[in-house]
GUNU-973052 format. One record per residue (C-alpha): residue in one letter; x, y, z; residue number from 1. Coordinates in Angstrom, 1 decimal, m for minus. Each point is the difference from the previous one (the first is absolute). Example, Ala and Ser with C-alpha at 12.3 -4.5 7.8 and 13.67 -1.06 7.14 Angstrom:
2
rest,u,v,w,nr
a,12.3,m4.5,7.8,1
s,1.4,3.4,m0.7,2
***
This chain:
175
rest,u,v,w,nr
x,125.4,2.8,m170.5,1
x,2.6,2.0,m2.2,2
x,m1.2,1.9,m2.8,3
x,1.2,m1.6,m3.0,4
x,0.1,1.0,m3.3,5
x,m1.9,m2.1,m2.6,6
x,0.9,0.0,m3.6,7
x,m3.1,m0.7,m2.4,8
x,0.4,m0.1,m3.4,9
x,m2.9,0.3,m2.6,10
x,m0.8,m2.3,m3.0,11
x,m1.1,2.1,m3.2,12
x,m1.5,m1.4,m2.9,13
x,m2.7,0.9,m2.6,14
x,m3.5,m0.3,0.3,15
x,m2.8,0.7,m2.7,16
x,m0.8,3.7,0.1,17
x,m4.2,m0.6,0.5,18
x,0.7,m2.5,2.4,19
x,2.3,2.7,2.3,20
x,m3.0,2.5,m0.6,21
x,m2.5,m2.3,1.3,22
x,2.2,m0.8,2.8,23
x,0.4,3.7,1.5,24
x,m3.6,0.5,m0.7,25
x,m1.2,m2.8,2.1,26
x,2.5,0.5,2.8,27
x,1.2,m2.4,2.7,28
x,m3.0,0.6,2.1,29
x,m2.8,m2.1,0.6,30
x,m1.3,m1.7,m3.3,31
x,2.7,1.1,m2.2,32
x,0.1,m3.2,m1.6,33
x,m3.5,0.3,m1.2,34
x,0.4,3.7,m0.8,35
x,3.1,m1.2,m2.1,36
x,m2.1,m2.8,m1.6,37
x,m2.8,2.0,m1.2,38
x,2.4,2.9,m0.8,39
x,1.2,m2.6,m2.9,40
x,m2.9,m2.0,m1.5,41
x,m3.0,2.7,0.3,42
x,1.4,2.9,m2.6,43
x,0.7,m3.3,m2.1,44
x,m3.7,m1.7,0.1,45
x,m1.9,0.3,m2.9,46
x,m3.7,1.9,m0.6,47
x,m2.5,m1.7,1.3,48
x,2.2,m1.6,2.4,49
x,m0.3,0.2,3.6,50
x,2.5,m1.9,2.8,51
x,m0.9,m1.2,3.6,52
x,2.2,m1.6,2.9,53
x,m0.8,m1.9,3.2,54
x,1.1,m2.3,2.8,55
x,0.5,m3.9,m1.7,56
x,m2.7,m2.3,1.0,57
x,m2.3,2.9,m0.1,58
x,0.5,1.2,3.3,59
x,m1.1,3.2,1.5,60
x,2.3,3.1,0.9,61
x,m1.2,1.9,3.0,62
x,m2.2,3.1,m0.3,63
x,2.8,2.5,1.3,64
x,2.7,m1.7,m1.9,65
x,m2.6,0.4,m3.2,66
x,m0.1,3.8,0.4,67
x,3.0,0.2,0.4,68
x,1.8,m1.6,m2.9,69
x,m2.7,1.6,m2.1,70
x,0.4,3.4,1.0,71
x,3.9,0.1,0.0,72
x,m0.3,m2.1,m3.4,73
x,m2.3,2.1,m1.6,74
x,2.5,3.2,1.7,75
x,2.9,m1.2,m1.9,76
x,m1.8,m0.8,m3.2,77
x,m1.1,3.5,0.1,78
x,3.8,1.5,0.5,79
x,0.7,m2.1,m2.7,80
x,m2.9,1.9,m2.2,81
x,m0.8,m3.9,m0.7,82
x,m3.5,m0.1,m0.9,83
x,m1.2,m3.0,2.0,84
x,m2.0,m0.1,3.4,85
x,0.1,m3.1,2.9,86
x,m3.7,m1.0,1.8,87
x,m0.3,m3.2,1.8,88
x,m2.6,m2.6,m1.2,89
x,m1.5,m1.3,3.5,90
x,m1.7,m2.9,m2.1,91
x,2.9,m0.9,m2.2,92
x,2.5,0.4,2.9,93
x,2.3,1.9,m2.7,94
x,1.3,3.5,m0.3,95
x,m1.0,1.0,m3.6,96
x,1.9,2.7,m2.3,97
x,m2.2,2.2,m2.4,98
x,0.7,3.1,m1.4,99
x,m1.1,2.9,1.1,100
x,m1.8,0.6,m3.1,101
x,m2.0,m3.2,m0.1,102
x,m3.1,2.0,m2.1,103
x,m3.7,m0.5,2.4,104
x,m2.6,m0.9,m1.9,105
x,m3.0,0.9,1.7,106
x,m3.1,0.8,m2.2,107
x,m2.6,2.4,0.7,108
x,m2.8,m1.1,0.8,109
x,m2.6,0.7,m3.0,110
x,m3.4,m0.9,1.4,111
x,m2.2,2.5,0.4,112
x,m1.5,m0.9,3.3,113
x,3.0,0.0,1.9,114
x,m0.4,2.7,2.9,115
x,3.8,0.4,0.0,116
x,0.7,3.6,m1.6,117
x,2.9,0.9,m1.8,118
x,2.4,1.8,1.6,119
x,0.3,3.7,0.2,120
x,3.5,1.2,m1.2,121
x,1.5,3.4,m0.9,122
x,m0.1,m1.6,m3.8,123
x,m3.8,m0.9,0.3,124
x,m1.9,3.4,0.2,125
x,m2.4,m0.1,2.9,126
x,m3.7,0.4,m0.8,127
x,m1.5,3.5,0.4,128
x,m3.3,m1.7,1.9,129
x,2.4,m2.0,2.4,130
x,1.4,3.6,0.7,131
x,m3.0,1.5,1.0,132
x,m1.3,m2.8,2.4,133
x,3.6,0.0,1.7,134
x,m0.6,3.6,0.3,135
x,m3.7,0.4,0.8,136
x,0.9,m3.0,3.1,137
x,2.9,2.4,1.2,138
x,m1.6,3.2,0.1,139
x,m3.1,m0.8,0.6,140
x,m0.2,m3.0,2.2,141
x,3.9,0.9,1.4,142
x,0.4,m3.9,m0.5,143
x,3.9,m0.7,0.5,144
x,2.1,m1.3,m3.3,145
x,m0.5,m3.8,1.4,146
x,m3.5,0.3,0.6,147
x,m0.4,1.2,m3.7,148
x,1.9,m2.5,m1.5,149
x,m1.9,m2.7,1.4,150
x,m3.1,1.3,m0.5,151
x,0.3,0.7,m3.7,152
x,2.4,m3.1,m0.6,153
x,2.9,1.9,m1.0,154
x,3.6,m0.4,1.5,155
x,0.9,1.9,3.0,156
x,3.0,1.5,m1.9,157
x,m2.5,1.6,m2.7,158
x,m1.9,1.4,2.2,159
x,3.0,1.7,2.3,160
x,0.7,1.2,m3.4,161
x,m3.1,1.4,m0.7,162
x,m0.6,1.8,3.5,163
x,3.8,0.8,1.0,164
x,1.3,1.1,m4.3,165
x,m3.3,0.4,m2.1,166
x,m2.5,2.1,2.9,167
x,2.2,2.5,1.0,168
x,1.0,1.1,m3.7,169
x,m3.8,0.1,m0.6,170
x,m0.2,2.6,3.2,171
x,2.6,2.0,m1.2,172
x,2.0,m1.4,2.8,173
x,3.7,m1.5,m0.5,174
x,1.3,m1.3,m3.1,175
***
């Protein structure tokens, strides 16, 4: 075989500048032609608007195809500080597009009976009472962090807190 020179000659033209963007933000490498899709039509939904896609005829993709158009999806959505995520729906066989603000509404629970506490956090003051059973149990009874925690019905996390940040100040230890 002799080498032979090969002549190639390009063919320019103009392209709409958001389309080019979405094109060098998708890539050419796997998916790019759904990355490119949702590129365009999710900045342009409206509120209250959500957007899904899936196989025709409702067929199924396979699991480790699943995660992996939704995690490099969801990677390029993010580079493109678009504010949209990608889950699959396993029993509508689609992959569906929310943004990653969609608000939760979960209410608190307001019954009085309810033996779920509420939880302890460096913005809800923790009782003076609960302190001194935490500490009585550690000093007196040398009961680990765990054992407190599940004998008072506390978190584990507020009582390491307690025996590990809140007893050794009280000692004079450190701070």
């Amino acid at each position: 075989m002799k080498n032979e020179k090969e002549i190639v000659g390009f063919h320019f033209q103009e392209i709409p500048l958001e389309e080019a963007v979405n094109a060098v933000i998708a890539g050419d490498g796997h998916y790019a032609e759904i990355k490119s899709k949702l590129l365009d039509v999710l900045p342009k939904l409206e509120s209250q608007k959500a957007f899904a896609f899936g196989l025709p005829n409702g067929r199924e993709v396979p699991e480790d195809q699943r995660r992996g158009i939704c995690m490099s999806i969801n990677m390029t959505l993010k580079k493109a500080k678009i504010g949209w995520r990608v889950t699959y729906s396993g029993t509508r066989k689609l992959f569906i597009c929310v943004p990653r603000s969609t608000p939760r509404t979960y209410e608190k629970s307001t019954k009085h009976d309810s033996p779920a506490k509420e939880p302890e956090s460096k913005f809800q003051p923790i009782p003076e009472q609960l302190k001194k059973k935490v500490f009585e149990l550690r000093e007196k009874q040398g009961l680990s962090p765990a054992k407190i925690a599940t004998q008072l019905g506390i978190r584990n996390n507020t009582a390491e807190y307690l025996c590990y940040s809140e007893l050794p100040k009280l000692r004079g230890g450190k701070q």
